[in-house]
PLY file of the C-alpha trace (Angstrom):
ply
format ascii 1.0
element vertex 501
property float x
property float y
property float z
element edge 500
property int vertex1
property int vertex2
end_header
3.34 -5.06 13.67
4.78 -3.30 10.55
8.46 -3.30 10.64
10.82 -2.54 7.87
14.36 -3.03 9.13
15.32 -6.24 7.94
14.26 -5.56 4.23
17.44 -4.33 1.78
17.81 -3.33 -1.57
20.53 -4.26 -3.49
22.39 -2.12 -5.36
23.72 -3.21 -8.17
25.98 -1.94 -11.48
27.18 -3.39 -14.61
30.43 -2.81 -15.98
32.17 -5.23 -18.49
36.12 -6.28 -18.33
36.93 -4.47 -21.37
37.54 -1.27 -19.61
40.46 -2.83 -17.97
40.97 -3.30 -13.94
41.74 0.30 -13.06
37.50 1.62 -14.95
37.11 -1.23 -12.73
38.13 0.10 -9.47
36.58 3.58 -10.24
33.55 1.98 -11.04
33.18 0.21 -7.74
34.55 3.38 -5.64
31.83 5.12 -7.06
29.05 2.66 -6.87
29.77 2.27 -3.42
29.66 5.96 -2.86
26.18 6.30 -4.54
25.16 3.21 -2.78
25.87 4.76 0.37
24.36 8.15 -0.33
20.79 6.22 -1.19
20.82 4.50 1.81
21.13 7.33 4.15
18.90 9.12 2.22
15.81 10.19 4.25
13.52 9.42 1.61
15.14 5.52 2.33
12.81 3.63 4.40
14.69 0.13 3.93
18.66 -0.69 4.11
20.66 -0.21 0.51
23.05 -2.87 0.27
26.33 -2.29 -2.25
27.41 -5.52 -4.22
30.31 -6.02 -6.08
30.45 -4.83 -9.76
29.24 -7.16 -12.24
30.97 -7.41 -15.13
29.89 -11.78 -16.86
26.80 -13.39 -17.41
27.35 -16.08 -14.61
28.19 -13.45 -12.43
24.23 -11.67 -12.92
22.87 -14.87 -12.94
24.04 -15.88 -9.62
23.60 -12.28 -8.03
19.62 -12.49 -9.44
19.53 -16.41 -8.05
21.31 -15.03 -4.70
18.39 -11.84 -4.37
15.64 -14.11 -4.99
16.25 -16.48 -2.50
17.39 -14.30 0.34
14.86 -13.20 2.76
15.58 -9.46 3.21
16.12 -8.72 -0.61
12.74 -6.95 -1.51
14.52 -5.68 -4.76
17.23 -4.18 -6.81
18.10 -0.71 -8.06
20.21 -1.42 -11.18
22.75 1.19 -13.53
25.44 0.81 -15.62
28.19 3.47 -14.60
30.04 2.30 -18.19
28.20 0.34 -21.03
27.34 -3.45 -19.85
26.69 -5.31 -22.91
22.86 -6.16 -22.83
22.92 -9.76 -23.62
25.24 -10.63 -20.53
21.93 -9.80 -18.63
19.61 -11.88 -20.20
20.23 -15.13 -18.04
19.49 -13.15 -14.92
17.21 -10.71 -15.38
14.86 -13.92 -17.18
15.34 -15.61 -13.16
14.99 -12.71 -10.97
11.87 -12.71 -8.95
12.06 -9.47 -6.92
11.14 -5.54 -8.58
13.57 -3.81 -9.92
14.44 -0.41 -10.57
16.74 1.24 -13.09
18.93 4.19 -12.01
19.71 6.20 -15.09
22.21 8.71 -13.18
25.76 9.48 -13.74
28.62 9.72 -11.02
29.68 12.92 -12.11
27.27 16.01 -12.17
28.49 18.56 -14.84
30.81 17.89 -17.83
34.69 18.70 -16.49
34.72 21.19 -20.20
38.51 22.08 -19.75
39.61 18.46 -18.35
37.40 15.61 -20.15
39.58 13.25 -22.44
38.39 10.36 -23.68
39.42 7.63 -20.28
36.71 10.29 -18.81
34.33 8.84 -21.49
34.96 5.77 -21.25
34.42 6.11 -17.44
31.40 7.83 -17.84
29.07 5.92 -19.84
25.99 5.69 -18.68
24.21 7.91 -21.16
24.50 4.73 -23.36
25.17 1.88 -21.30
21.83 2.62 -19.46
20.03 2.70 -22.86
21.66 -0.78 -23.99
20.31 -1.94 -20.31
16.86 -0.67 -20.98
16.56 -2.43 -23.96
16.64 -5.66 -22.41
14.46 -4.90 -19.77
11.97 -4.00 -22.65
13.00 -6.76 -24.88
12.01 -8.86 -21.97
9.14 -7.07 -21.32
10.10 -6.79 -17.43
8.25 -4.22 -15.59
9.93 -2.27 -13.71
10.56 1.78 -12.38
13.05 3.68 -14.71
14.62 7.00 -12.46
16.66 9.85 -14.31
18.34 12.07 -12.54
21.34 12.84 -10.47
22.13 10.64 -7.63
22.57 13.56 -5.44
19.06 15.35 -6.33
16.57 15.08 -3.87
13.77 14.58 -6.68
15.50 11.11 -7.83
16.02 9.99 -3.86
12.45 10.35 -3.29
11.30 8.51 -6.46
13.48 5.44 -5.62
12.23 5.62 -1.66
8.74 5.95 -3.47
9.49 2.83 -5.04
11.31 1.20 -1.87
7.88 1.86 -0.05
6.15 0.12 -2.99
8.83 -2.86 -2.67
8.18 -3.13 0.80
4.25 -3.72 0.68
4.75 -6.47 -2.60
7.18 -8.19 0.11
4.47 -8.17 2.30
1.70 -9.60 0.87
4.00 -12.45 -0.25
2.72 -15.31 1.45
0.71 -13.28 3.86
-2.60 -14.81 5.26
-5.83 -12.64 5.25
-8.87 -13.95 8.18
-12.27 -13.77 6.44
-14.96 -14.26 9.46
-18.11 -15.33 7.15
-18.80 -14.81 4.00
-19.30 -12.03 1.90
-22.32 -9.40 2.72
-25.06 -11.73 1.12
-25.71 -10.43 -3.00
-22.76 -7.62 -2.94
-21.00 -8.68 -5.81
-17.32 -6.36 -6.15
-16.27 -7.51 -2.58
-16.28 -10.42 -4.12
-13.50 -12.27 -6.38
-10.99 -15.12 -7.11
-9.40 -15.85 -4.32
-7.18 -18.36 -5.88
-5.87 -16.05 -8.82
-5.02 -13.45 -5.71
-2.83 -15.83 -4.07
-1.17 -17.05 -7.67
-0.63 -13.69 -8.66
-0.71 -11.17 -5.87
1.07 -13.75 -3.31
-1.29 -13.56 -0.33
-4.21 -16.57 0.39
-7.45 -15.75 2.20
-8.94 -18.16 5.01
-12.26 -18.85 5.84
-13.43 -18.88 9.24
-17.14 -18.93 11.28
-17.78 -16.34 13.34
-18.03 -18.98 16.10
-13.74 -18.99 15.60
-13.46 -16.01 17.15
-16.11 -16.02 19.41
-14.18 -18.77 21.27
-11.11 -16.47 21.80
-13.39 -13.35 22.63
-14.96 -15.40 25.32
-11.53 -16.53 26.59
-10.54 -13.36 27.04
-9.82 -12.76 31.40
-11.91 -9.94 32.79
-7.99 -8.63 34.03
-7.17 -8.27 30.67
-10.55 -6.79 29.41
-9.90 -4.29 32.92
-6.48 -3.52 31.76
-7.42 -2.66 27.97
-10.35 -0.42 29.92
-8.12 1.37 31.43
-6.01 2.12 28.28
-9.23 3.41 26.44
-9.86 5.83 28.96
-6.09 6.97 28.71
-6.21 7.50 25.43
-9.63 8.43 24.21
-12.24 11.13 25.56
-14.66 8.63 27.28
-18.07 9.59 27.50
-19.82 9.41 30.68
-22.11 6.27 30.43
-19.09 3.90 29.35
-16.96 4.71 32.00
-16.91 2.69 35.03
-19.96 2.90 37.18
-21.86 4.57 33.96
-24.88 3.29 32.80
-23.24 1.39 29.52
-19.80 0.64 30.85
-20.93 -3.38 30.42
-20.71 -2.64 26.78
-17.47 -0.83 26.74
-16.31 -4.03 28.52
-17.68 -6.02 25.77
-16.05 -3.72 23.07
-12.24 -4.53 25.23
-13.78 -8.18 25.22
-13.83 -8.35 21.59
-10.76 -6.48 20.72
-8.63 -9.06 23.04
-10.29 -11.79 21.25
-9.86 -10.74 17.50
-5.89 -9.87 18.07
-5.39 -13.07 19.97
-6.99 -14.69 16.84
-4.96 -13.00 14.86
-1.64 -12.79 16.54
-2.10 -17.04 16.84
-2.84 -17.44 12.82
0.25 -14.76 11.92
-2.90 -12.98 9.83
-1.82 -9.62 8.87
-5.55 -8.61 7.49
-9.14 -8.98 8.08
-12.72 -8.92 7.72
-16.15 -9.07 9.12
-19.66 -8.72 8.00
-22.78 -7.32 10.23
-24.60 -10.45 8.19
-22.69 -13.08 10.35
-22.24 -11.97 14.15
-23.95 -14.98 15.93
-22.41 -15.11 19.56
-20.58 -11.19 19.35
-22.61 -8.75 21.52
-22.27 -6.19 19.05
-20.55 -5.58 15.83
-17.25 -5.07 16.34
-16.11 -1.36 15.95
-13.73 -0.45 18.25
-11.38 -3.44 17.73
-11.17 -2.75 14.53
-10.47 1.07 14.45
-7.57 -0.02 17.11
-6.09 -2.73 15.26
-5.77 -0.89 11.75
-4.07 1.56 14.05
-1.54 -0.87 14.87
-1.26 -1.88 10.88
-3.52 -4.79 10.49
-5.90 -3.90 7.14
-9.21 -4.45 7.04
-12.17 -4.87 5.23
-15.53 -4.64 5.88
-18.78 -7.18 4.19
-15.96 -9.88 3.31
-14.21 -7.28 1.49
-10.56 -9.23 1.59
-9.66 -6.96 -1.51
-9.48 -4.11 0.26
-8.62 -5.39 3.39
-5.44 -6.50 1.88
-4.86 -3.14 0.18
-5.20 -1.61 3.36
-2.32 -3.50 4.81
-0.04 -3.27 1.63
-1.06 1.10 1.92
-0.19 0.81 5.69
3.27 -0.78 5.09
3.65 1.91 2.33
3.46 4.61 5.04
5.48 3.15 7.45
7.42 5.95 8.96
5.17 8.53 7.48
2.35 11.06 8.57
-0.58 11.26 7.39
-2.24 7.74 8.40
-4.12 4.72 6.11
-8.02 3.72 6.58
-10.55 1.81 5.45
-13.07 3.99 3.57
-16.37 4.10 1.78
-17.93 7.19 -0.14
-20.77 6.96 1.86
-22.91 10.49 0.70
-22.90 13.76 -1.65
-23.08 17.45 -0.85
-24.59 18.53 -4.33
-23.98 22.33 -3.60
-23.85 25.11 -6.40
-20.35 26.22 -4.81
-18.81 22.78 -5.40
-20.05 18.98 -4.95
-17.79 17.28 -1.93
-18.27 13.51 -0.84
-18.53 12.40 2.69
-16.75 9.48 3.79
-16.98 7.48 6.54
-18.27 3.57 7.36
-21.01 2.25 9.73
-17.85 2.16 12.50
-14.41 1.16 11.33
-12.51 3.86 10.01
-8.88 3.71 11.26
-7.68 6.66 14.11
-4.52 7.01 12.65
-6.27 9.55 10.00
-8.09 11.75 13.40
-7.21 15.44 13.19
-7.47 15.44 17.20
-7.88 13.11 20.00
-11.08 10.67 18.95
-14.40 10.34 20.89
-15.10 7.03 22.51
-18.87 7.22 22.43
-21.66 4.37 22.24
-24.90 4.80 19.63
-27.38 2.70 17.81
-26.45 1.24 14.68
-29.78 0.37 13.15
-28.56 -2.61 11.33
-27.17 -6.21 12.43
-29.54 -6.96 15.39
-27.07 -6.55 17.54
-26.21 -4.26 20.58
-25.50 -0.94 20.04
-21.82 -1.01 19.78
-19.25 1.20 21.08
-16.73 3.24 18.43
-14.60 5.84 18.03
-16.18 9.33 16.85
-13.93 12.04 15.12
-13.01 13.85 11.75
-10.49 12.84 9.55
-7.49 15.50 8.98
-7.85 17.54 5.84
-5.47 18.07 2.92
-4.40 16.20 -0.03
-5.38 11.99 0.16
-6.33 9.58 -1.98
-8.64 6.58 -1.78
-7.66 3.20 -4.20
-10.14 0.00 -5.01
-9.01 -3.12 -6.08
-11.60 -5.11 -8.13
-11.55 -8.08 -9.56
-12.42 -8.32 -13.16
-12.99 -11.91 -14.52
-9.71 -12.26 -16.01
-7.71 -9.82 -13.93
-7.30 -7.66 -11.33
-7.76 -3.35 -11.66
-6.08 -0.76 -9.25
-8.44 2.52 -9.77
-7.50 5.39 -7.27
-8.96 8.95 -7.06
-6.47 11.89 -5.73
-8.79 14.20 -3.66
-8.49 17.14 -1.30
-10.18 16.65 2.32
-11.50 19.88 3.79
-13.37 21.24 7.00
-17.16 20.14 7.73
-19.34 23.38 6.40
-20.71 22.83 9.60
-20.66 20.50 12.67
-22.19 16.97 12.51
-23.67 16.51 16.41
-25.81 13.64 14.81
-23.35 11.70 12.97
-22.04 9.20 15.48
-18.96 7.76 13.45
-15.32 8.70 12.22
-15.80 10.70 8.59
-14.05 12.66 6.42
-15.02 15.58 3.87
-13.04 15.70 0.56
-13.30 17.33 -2.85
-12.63 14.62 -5.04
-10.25 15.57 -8.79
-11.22 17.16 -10.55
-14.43 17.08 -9.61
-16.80 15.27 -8.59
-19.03 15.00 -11.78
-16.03 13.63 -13.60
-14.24 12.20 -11.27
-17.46 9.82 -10.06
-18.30 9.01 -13.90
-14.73 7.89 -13.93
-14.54 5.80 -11.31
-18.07 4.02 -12.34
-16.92 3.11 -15.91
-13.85 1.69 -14.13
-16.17 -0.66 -12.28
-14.25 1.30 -9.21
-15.63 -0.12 -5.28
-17.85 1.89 -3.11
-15.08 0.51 -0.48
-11.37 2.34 -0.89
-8.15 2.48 0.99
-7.68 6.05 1.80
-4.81 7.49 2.81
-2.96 10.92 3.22
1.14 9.80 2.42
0.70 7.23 0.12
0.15 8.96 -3.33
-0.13 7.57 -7.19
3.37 7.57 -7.41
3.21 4.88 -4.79
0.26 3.07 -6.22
1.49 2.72 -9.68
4.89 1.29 -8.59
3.06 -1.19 -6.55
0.39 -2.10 -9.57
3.36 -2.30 -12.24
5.07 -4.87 -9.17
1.77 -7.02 -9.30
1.66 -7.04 -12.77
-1.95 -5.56 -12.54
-3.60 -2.69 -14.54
-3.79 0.59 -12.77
-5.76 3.69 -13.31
-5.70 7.70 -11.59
-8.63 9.82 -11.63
-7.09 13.05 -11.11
-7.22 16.89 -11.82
-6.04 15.75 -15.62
-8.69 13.12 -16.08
-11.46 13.69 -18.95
-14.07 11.50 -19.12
-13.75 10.67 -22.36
-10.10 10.17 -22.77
-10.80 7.74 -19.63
-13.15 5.87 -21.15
-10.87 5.53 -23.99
-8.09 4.19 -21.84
-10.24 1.76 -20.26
-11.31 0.31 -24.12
-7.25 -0.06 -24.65
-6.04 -1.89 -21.84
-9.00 -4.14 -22.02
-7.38 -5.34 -25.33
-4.26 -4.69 -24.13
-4.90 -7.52 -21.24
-6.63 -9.44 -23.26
-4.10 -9.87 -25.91
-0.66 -9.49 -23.38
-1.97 -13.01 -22.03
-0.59 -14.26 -24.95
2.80 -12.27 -25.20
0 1
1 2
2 3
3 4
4 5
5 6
6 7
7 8
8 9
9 10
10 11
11 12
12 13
13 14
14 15
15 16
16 17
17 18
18 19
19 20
20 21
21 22
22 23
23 24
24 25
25 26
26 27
27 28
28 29
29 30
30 31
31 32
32 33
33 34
34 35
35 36
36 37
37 38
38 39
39 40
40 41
41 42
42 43
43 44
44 45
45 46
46 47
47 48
48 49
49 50
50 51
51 52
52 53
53 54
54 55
55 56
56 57
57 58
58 59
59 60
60 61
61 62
62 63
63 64
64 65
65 66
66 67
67 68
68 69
69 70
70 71
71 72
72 73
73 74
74 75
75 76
76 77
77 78
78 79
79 80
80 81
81 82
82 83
83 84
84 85
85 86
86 87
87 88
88 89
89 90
90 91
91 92
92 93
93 94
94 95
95 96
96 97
97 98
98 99
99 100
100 101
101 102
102 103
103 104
104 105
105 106
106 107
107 108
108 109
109 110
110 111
111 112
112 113
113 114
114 115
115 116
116 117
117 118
118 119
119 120
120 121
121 122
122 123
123 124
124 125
125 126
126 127
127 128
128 129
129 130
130 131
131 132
132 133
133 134
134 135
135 136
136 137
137 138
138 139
139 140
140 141
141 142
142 143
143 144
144 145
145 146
146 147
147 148
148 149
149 150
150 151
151 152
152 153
153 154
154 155
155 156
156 157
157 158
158 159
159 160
160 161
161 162
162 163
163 164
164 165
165 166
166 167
167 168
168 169
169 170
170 171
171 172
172 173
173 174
174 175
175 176
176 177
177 178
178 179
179 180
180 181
181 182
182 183
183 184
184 185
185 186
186 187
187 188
188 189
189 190
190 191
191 192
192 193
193 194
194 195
195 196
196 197
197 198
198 199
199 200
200 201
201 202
202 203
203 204
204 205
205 206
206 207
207 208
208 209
209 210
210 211
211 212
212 213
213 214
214 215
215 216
216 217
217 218
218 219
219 220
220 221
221 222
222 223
223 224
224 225
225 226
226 227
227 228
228 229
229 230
230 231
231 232
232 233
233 234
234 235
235 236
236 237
237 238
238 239
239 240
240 241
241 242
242 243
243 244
244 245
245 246
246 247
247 248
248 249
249 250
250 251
251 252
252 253
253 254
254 255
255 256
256 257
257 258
258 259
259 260
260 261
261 262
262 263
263 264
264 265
265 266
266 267
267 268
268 269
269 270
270 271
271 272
272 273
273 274
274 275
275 276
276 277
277 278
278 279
279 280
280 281
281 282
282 283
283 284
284 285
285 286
286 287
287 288
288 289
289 290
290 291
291 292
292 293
293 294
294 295
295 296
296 297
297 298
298 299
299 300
300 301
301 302
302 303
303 304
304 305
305 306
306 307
307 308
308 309
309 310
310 311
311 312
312 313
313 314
314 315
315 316
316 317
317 318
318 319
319 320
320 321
321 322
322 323
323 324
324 325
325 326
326 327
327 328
328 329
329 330
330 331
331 332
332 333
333 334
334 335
335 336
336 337
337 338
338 339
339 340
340 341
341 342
342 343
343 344
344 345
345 346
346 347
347 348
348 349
349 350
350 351
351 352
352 353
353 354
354 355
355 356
356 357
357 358
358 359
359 360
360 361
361 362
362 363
363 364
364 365
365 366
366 367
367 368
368 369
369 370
370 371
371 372
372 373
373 374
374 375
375 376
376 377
377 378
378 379
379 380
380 381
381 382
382 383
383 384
384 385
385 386
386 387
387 388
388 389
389 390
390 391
391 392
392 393
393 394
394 395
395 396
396 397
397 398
398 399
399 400
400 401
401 402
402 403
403 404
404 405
405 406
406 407
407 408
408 409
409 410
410 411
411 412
412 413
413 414
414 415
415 416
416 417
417 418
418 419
419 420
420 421
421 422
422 423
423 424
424 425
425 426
426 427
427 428
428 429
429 430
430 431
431 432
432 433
433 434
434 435
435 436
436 437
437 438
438 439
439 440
440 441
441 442
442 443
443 444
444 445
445 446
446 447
447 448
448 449
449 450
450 451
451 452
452 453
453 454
454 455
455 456
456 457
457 458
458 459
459 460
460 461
461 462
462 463
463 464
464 465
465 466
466 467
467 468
468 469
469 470
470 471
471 472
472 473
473 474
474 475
475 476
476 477
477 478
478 479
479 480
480 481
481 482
482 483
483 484
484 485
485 486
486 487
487 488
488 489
489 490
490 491
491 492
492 493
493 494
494 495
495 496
496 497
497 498
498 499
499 500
């Protein structure tokens, strides 16, 4: 359900008319050329689409009027190959909707020593036309991602794919509908939020929906279609005995494929492209659902669990981020500490929904107790996570604002097997530790529920927080507490007093 064809970034470079029509023609040539090069880039997820030079203020003005009401546009990547007198921009760039990034590159690698002349100079301007252009992006004060380097390097590719991905997931979220089944888990208090300044400034709307909602469509749900789905879990999953047909708890396997056929017909009908439960509200479900929802992160739906729609909607924004990537996005929660004189680790995992697509192997389909909810004991998918270098991001709402705080960890083996842990988990060493790295995140204010993920990186995250205009912070193998704590004192003034800017 994630798909990134159809999106396009523009690429677009300013020039002026007083170079005469030949600097003109070079100009374009090489635009073109670069434009060309980005796109087949494989750091590129979306298409890069070349547009003519632009050399007057109407002409900007209509090109930033044309990109924000086209449907693919999810941005622009902006240089000037000569110098582009600043103030031509000023029209456009106070219209345009969409991110932007600014390409400071130059066509040419290396200096030419024995054949430069000055019509090379005046070709070859970007060294200070790219300067006047950043000082009316800062005049402005536009956010937006600032790249130096050759067009050719790989280094500057993959910063400007980084910031495609990031592109990609704001285009996402605009307008896109999030289905909240019941309320929030009764007295939690950062899943909750304002769900009105979300939709004004982060583009997507929540919707509020009883529990009896979707029990209608799980009960409509054929018994062909809940044999069919049946059959694909045993297909794809190692099946333990007693769910399998003719096994003592296959009935609730059946109600697990009853469920999942009920909650994407729900959500396939409402175009929702995120989620969330609660094990507070499950009157007419069987059991909590589990299962359904490990399956339809997999397929790039986010989700969040107690009413969480922050995180649910992070977790959809993260999964269009990795589109095209390995490594996977989940729903997490740092659910308990191994305080061990060789190094503190966290264990993460969730009562049942933590997304497949982060599985080192093929996951368990198993069925246990839950202990909580009242309800049947539900079936879920049992595995652990793959290990290396992840990261797990909160969004929390702060009164006034909204706060990105993300934690760059390492995931490594179990010490030892967990026979009694019936759910998906993952072990990690959190940066730089986990004695600063969880006093960090708790002056932040940071959620005990996180998107985690294994491709999506800072890099990613702060594009995507400078995009929604919202604060961001890294805990990382630089962090000190105090310097953190610092940081958090100055951009609470900062937007406090930037409201008025």
């Amino acid at each position: 359900m994630i798909d990134l064809k159809g999106y396009e970034i523009w690429f677009v470079t300013g020039s002026q008319h007083l170079y005469g029509p030949k600097t003109l023609e070079q100009v374009a040539e090489h635009s073109r050329e670069i434009a060309a090069a980005l796109g087949a880039s494989k750091h590129m997820p979306v298409k890069m689409v070349f547009k003519p030079v632009l050399t007057t203020p109407d002409a900007i003005r209509e090109l930033c009027l044309e990109a924000n009401s086209s449907r693919n546009c999810i941005g622009l990547i902006a240089w000037m190959h000569t110098f582009s007198p600043a103030k031509m921009w000023i029209a456009g760039l106070t219209l345009l909707k969409k991110p932007f990034a600014h390409l400071h590159t130059q066509y040419n690698r290396e200096i030419p020593w024995g054949e430069i002349d000055m019509d090379f100079m005046n070709l070859n301007q970007a060294a200070h036309g790219d300067r006047e252009f950043g000082f009316i992006g800062s005049r402005l004060r536009i956010e937006r991602k600032v790249v130096v380097g050759h067009w050719q390097d790989d280094s500057t590719q993959a910063e400007l794919g980084v910031w495609a991905r990031a592109a990609s997931a704001w285009t996402d979220w605009q307008g896109a509908k999030i289905a909240r089944f019941g309320d929030n888990m009764r007295d939690v208090a950062v899943t909750e939020g304002d769900k009105v300044e979300a939709q004004i400034q982060l583009g997507y709307s929540v919707y509020g929906y009883g529990v009896g909602d979707l029990v209608k469509y799980v009960n409509q749900a054929s018994d062909a279609d809940v044999d069919k789905l049946v059959k694909t879990y045993i297909d794809e999953y190692e099946v333990v005995g007693d769910l399998k047909p003719g096994g003592a708890k296959h009935a609730s396997l059946r109600d697990g494929a009853r469920i999942e056929i009920g909650l994407r017909n729900f959500l396939t009908a409402g175009s929702f492209k995120a989620f969330t439960t609660t094990f507070e509200d499950l009157h007419g479900l069987n059991q909590l659902p589990g299962l359904a929802v490990q399956r339809l992160m997999r397929d790039g739906y986010g989700f969040g669990a107690e009413g969480d729609w922050k995180t649910s909607a992070l977790v959809r924004a993260m999964k269009v981020m990795n589109h095209g990537m390995s490594g996977g996005v989940s729903f997490m929660e740092d659910y308990t500490y191994h305080m061990h004189a060789q190094g503190d680790k966290v264990l993460g995992a969730h009562m049942l929904e933590i997304c497949e697509t982060i599985s080192t192997g093929k996951p368990k389909l198993e069925i246990h107790p839950l202990g909580i909810g009242g309800k049947a004991d539900p079936v879920r998918l049992v595995f652990d996570a793959q290990t290396g270098p992840a990261i797990g991001a909160s969004i929390i709402h702060m009164g006034g604002r909204f706060r990105m705080v993300a934690n760059v960890v390492d995931v490594v083996p179990t010490d030892a097997p967990l026979p009694k842990l019936p759910v998906a988990r993952a072990l990690w060493i959190p940066r730089p530790n986990l004695k600063v790295a969880g006093a960090a995140w708790i002056y932040a204010g940071g959620a005990h529920h996180t998107s985690f993920s294994y491709s999506v990186t800072a890099e990613h995250l702060q594009d995507f927080a400078d995009m929604a205009g919202i604060e961001f912070l890294v805990i990382d193998e630089n962090t000190r507490v105090q310097e953190f704590r610092e940081k958090l004192r100055w951009n609470d003034l900062y937007y406090h007093l930037n409201k008025g800017l």
